[in-house]
N, C-alpha and C positions, 0 to 999 in steps of 0.2 A: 777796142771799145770794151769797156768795162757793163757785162749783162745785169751784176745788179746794179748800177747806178743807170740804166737803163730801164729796169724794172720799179724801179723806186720813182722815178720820172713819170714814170707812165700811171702812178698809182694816185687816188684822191685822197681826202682828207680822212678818209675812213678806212682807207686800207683794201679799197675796191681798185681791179686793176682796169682801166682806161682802157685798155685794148689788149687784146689773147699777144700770150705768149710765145703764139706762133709768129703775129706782126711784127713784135719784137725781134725775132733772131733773124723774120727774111732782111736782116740789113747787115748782118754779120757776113761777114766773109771769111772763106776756109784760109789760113795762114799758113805760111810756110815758111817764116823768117823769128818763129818762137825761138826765145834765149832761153839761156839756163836762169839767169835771173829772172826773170818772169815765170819758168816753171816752178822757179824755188818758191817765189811769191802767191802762185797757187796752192803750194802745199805745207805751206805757212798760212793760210786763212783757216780761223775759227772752223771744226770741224762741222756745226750747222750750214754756214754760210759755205763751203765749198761742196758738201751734199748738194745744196740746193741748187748751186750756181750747175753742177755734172746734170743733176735731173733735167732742168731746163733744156741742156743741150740734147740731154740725153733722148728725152721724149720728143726734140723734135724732128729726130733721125730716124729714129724707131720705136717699134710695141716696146714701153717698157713691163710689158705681163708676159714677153714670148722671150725664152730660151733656145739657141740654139745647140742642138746636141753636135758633139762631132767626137770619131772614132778615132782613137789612136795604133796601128800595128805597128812593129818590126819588123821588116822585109827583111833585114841582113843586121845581125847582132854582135855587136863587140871585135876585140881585134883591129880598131883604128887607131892608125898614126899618130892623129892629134892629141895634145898635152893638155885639152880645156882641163882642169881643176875639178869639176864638181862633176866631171862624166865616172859613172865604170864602167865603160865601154871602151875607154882607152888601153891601149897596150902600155902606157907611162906608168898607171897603177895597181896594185894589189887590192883588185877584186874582185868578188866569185863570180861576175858574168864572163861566160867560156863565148869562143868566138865562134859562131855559125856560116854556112852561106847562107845565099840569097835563096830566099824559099820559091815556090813553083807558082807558076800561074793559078793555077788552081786552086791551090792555099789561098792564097789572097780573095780569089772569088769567093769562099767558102768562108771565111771573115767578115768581108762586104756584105754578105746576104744577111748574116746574123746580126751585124750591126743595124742596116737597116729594118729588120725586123721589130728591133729594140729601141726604133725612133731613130737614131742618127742619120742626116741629112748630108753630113759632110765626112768622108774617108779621107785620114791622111796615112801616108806610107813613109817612115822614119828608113835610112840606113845609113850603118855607122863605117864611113867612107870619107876618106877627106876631098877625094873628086874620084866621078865615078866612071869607068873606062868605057868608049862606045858601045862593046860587047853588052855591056850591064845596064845602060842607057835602053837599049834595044826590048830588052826583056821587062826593064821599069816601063817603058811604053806599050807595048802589050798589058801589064794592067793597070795603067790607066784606062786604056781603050775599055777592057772589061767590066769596070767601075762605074766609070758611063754608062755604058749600058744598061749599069743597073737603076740609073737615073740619082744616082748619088756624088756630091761635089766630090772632085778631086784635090789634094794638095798632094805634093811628096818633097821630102828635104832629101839629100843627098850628098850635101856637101858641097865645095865649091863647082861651078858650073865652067865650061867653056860657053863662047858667042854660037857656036852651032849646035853643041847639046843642048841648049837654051832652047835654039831653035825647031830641034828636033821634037823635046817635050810639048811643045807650043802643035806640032805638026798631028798630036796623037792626043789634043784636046786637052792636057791639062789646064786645071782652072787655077790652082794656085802651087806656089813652091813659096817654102819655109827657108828663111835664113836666118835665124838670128843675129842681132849685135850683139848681145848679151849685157853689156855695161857702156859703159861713157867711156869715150876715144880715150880719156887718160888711164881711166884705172884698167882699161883692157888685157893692156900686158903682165900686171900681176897675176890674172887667171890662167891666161894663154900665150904660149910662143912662138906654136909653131904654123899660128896663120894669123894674118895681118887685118889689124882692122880696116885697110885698105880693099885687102883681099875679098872680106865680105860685103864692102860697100860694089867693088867691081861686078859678083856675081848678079847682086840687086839690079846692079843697069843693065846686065844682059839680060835678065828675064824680065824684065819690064820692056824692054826694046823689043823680043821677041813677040811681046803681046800677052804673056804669061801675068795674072793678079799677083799680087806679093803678098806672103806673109812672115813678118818680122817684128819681132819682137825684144824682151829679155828678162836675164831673171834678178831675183831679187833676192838678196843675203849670199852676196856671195865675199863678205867683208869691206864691200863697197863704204862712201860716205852717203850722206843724205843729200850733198854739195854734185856726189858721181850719180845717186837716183835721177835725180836734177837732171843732169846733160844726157842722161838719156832718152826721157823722153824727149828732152829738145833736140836731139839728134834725129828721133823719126821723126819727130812734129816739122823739120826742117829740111827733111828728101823733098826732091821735086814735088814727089807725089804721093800722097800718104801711103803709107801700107794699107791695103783693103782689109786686110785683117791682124792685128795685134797680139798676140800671144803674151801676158804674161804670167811668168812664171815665178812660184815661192821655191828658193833652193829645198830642196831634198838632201839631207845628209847622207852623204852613202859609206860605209866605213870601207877603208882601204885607200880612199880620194883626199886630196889634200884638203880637201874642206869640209870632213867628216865632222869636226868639232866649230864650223862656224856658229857666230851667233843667231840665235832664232829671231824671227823678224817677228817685228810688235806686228799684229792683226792690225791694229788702227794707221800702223804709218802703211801698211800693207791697203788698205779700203782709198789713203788718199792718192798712190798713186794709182789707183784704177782712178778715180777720180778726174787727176791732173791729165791723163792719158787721155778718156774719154772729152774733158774738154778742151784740150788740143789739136785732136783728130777727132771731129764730131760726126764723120760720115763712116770713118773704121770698126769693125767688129770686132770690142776689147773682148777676148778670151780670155778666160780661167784656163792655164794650164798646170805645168807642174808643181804638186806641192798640198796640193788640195784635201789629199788625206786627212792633214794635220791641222785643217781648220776644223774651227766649230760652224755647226748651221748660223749660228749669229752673225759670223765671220763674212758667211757665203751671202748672208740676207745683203751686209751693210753692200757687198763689191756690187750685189747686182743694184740696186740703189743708187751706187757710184759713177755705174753705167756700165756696166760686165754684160753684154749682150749676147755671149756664147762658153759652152764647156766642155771640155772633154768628161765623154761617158766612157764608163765602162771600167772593170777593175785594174787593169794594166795598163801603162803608158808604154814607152819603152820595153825601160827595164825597170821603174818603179809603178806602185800599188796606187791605187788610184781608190774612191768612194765606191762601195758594192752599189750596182745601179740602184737596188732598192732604196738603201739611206737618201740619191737624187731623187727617185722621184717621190717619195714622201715627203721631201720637204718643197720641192717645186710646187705639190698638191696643197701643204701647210700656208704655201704662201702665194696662194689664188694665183701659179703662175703656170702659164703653159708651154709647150714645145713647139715651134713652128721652125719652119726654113727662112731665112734671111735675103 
């Protein structure tokens, strides 16, 4: 169903609309059979008309004046196996992140509390692991628990999952696990070799089966086409089950990584796939994640417009720089927007 020729229908001769915008969408239905040519077709409309057509959806899922903040730490940094391209966490390339363990429970409480002090509602816990051994499962689940407690969401990536570690996180309350696709089933394998985009789709079904929310995402400029943009969103617009939370991400150049000299992604073709994202998963909470630095406030205005309903705070991500909290909340304030939980 096409919403502006639904909105155009519904409108009189004077451009008055016949009935709220909300009656209009309760007749939509959430999709799950999105193509690449249709998502291309989204983001091919007139950049007015495909704003508009996001905002619709956008506002009738959620406050479009409320951001959601969310933290990003490092539990265990650098020294993994996998060859993704645009990581420097990998052991494949020459970069200056040195490889850590897994920090202490108490670290991570000690993070959490600050975060939350500074508004964040949702803690996510990254480690650069390609699957992570029961031993380290065990300890990941201790803080989660802690997390909780502090009445803040949890998510934590990890890396591929087995069907019992799934289970086990699920047993210790997590509320979401991160897995990215990163790109479109074809252009997958030029980034990455040494995991299968199989392999990521597999971990998805285990932690949705265990009861765990998803969060999945991917990033953007990683020498993709605009043809590979495309099939990614159609690829999560077309799981079972949407991802409850979306992540996406603007590559970050990292020197030492084979994508240190990709090309920089146009801001505007950057706004329309929040855009095409936001209206094809209209119940999902499209994130702002990495990459963010390098936008302008203009940049950030259009994504949330787009339908960007949440951000990572805080100045670290990973192992990249992230907006000094001041620069977010002065412009959140510039532009009558507020912070709430989702």
């Amino acid at each position: 169903m096409n919403i502006g020729s639904e909105f155009n229908a519904a409108t009189n001769s004077d451009g008055v609309a016949a009935q709220s915008m909300g009656d209009l969408l309760e007749s939509l239905e959430i999709r799950h059979n999105w193509t690449r040519r249709e998502i291309d077709g989204l983001l091919k409309l007139p950049f007015p008309d495909l704003l508009f057509r996001a905002q619709i959806v956008h506002r009738h899922h959620f406050d479009a004046k409320s951001i959601q903040l969310a933290t990003l730490l490092s539990i265990k940094t650098g020294g993994c196996p996998e060859d993704c391209g645009y990581c420097p966490q990998s052991v494949h390339h020459e970069s200056p992140v040195a490889a850590t363990k897994l920090v202490s429970v108490d670290e991570v409480m000690t993070a959490a509390a600050t975060a939350k002090a500074a508004g964040a509602t949702r803690f996510c816990m990254g480690a650069a692991w390609r699957s992570p051994n029961d031993r380290d499962i065990e300890k990941v689940c201790r803080m989660v628990e802690g997390v909780r407690g502090l009445g803040l969401e949890t998510c934590v990536t990890l890396g591929m999952l087995s069907k019992h570690q799934a289970y086990r996180l699920a047993g210790a309350g997590l509320d979401f696990y991160n897995h990215n696709l990163d790109s479109s089933p074809e252009f997958y394998g030029a980034v990455i070799s040494t995991r299968t985009y199989q392999d990521r789709l597999d971990t998805l079904d285990y932690v949705r089966t265990a009861g765990v929310k998803v969060c999945c995402g991917g990033i953007i400029g990683l020498g993709e086409s605009e043809d590979d943009q495309a099939g990614l969103i159609a690829q999560l617009a077309s799981l079972p089950q949407h991802p409850e939370s979306v992540p996406i991400n603007m590559l970050v150049r990292v020197a030492g990584t084979p994508l240190q000299t990709a090309d920089v992604v146009d801001p505007l073709r950057f706004v329309r796939i929040i855009a095409a994202a936001r209206i094809a998963m209209p119940r999902s909470v499209i994130r702002l994640a990495a990459g963010r630095e390098g936008m302008s406030d203009e940049t950030h205005a259009l994504c949330f417009l787009a339908g960007a309903s949440s951000m990572f705070y805080g100045e670290q991500l990973l192992t990249t720089p992230n907006p000094e909290k001041r620069r977010d909340s002065d412009l959140l304030a510039r532009l009558g927007m507020n912070v709430a939980s989702i």
